[in-house]
N, C-alpha and C positions, 0 to 999 in steps of 0.2 A: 432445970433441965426439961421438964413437961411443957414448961412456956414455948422454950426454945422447940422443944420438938413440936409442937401445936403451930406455934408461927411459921416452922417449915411446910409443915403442913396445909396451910393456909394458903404459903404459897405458892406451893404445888399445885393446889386446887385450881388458885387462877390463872396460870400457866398452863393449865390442861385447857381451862372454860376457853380462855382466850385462845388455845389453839384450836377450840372444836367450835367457835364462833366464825375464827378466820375460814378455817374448813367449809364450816355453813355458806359461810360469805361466797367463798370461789366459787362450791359447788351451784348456788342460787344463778351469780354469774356465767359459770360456763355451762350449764344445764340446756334442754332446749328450751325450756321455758323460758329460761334468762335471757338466752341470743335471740327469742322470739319479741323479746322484749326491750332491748336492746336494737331491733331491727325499727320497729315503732318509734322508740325514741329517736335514730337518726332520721328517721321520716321528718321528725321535726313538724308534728302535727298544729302546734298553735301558731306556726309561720301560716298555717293553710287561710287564717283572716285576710292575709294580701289576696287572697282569691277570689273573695267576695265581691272586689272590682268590677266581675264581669258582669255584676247586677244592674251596675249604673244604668247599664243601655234600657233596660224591661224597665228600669224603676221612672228613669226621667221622660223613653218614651210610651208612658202609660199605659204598660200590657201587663203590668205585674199579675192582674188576674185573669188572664189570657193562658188556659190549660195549655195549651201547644207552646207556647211560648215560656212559659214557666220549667216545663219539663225537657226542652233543650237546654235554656242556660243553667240547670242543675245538674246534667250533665256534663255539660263543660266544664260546669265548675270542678266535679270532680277529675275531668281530661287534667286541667291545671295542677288540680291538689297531685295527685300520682306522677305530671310533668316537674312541677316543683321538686317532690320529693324525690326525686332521682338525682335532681342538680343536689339538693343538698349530701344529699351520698356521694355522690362523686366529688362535689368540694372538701369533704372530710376524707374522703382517699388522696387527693394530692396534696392538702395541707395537711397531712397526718404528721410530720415530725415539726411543723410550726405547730401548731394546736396543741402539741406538748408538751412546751413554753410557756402556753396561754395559762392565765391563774383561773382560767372559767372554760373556756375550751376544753383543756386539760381532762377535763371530766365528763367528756363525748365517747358513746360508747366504741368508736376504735381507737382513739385514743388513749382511751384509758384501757386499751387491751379486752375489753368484753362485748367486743363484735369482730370476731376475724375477719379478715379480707376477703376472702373467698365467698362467706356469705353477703358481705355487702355489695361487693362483683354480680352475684345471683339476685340478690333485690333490686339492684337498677333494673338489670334486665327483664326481670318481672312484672318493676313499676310499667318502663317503656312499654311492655306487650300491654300490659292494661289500658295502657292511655291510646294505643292503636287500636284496641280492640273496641273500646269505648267510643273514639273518632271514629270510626266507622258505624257504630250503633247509631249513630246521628243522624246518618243517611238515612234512615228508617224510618226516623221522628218526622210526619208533617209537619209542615211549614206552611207562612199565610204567603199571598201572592207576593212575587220580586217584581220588584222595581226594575227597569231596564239599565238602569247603574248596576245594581247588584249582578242581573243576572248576563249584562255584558263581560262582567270579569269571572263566570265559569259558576255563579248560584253561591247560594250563602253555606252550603257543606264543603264545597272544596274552600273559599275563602276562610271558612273557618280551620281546614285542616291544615292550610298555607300559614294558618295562623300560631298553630301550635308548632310547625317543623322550626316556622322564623324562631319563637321562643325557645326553642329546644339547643336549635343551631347558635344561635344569638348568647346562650346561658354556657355551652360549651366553651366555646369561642374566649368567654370571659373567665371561666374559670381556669382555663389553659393559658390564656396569655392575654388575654384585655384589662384581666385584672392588676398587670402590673405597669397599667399607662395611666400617667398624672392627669388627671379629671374625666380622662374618656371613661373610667373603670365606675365613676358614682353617675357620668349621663345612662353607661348599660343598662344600671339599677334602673335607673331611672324610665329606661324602653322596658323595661319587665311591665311597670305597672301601666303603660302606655298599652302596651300588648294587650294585657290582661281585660281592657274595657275595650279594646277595638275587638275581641272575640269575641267578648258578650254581646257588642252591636252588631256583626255579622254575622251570627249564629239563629238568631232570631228571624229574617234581619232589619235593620232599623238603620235608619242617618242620626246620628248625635251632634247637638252645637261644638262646632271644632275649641271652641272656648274651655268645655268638659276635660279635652286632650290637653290642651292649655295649662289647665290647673291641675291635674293626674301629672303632667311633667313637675312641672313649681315645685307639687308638696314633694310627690317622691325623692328632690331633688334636695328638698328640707330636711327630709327624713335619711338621706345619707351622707349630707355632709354634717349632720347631728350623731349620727353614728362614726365619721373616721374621727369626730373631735373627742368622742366617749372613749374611742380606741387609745388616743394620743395619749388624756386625759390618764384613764385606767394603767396603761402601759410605759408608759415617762420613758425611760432612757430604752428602755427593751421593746417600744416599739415596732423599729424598724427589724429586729432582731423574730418579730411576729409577723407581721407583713412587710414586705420589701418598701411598698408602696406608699407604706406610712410616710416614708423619711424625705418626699416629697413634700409633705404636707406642714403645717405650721398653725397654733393653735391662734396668732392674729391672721393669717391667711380666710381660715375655714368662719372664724367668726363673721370678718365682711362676706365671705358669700353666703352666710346662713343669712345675715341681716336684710343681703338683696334677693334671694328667694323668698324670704316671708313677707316681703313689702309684696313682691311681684303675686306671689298667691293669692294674699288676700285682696291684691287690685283687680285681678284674673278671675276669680273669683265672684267679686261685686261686679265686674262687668259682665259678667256671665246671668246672672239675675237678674239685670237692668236691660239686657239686650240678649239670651237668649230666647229661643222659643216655646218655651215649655213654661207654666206658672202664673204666664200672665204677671208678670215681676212681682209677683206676692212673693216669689223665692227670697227676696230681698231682707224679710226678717229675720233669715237665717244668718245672716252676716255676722251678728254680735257675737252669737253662736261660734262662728267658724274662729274671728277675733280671740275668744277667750280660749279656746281649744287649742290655738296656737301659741298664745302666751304663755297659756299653761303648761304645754311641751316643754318650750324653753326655761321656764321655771324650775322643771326637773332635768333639763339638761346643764342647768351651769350652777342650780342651786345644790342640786340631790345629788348632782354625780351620774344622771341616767341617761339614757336613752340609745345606748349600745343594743335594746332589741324593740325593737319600735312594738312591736302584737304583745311581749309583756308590759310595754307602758300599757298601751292601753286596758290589759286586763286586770292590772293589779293596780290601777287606780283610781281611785272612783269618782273623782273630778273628770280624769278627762271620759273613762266610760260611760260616765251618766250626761256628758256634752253631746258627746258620740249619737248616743242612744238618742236623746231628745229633739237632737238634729234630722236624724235618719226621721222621727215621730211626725215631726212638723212639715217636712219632705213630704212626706205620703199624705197628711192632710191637705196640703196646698193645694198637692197634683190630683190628690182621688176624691177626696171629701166636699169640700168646696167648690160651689158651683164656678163654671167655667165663663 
């Protein structure tokens, strides 16, 4: 009888712990803290690497350490990170009853119930004022002399603001209904990161090899139809049941065009070295470089099962991170170190 009464006891204890754990739990979740935190995570901060794009322009047109010039494309970049992060807010408010389907989605914090509406409605809003507020700070930042290209289409501050409303309008657009047009919905992706370095070259501003825009199309283009096949892949028959859009797709479809964007990049790519203007075709040694960095994607997309978020391949693996990095390394010595 004392066993028995002990083991009731016992389990009572962890029916209370476990009640005052879940308690802990909700209260951490719906706390301000939690919703503050919660707000961050839909921000969806390690998507903000796709921003880094707008470096290309300063880094390939050799002002990287040009003060003025530095301190606009850092601000833009921020304009992007807060324009980004808006669209991803608002893509998690009209996929909020798809996304709680998803086996990974599922666990976004409106999703999962630990970001109300309301406040996620208020952080768009927020972000937008910021990213206005900022776009306009620009105006302020000198600039080095425009080019009569430049400053025939209105100066390199309204092109750049023309630049942000396109992305804005363009991201909208998609996540309202572009998103559910068979291939038009991964080229959109694809104008994001196109955007992304035509604002870092107009912000500055500079002319880039239209080659640069060339291969900013290819990859981006690689890296989303390597994401609907991780979708397909991850999601088998409930798919289409998660995005509509899926069930256009087909997993021998997506393969031939992932096979004809990676040829086309890295052809795009090498002709870009060979015949753009910057480098003095030293860029050329980067090519093995770019070669393995792509294979190696591919590797983890049909070996591993990945590439559903392209900014966590890159950070969680240290092959292609340390491709990445050493590439980016040899880039700057080509262009700054090395005599011209």
């Amino acid at each position: 009888m004392p066993i028995a009464q002990e083991k009731k006891t016992e389990k009572q204890k962890g029916l209370h712990s476990s009640t005052a754990n879940g308690a802990n739990t909700k209260s951490s979740t719906s706390g301000i803290g939690g919703r503050f935190r919660a707000v961050v995570v839909s921000m969806r901060p390690r998507q903000w690497t796709k921003n880094l794009a707008l470096f290309v322009g300063i880094v390939f047109a050799q002002q990287l350490f040009n003060l003025a010039s530095f301190e606009r494309t850092t601000v833009a970049f921020v304009v992007f990170c807060l324009a980004s992060s808006s669209i991803y807010v608002l893509n998690d408010l009209l996929d909020l009853e798809h996304d709680r389907q998803h086996p990974i989605k599922s666990k976004r914090p409106l999703a999962s119930g630990n970001l109300p509406i309301s406040w996620a409605i208020a952080t768009i809003g927020i972000l937008i004022l910021g990213c206005a507020g900022l776009t306009l700070l620009i105006f302020s930042i000198p600039t080095q002399q425009q080019t009569n290209f430049f400053a025939s289409l209105g100066g390199a501050n309204v092109l750049f603001a023309l630049t942000v409303a396109t992305y804005l309008l363009l991201m909208v657009l998609y996540s309202v209904r572009l998103k559910h047009v068979v291939l038009l919905d991964v080229f959109i992706i694809a104008s994001g990161f196109v955007l992304r370095i035509l604002a870092g070259a107009v912000v500055i501003p500079v002319m880039i090899s239209p080659w640069l825009y060339l291969v900013a199309i290819l990859l981006s283009l690689f890296l989303a139809f390597s994401k609907r096949r991780h979708e397909l892949v991850l999601l088998q028959g409930e798919a289409s049941n998660h995005r509509q859009i899926l069930k256009e797709y087909s997993l021998p479809l997506l393969d031939q065009m992932i096979t004809i964007v990676t040829a086309a990049t890295i052809m795009a790519y090498s002709l870009y070295t060979f015949q753009g203007p910057t480098g003095n075709h030293r860029l050329m040694i980067t090519i093995p470089l770019v070669l393995y960095g792509m294979f190696r994607y591919l590797y983890l997309v049909y070996m591993r099962m990945e590439g559903g978020s392209p900014e966590e391949v890159l950070l969680r693996d240290r092959h292609m991170l340390g491709t990445v990095v050493l590439c980016i390394a040899i880039i700057i010595i080509v262009l700054y170190v090395l005599p011209k």
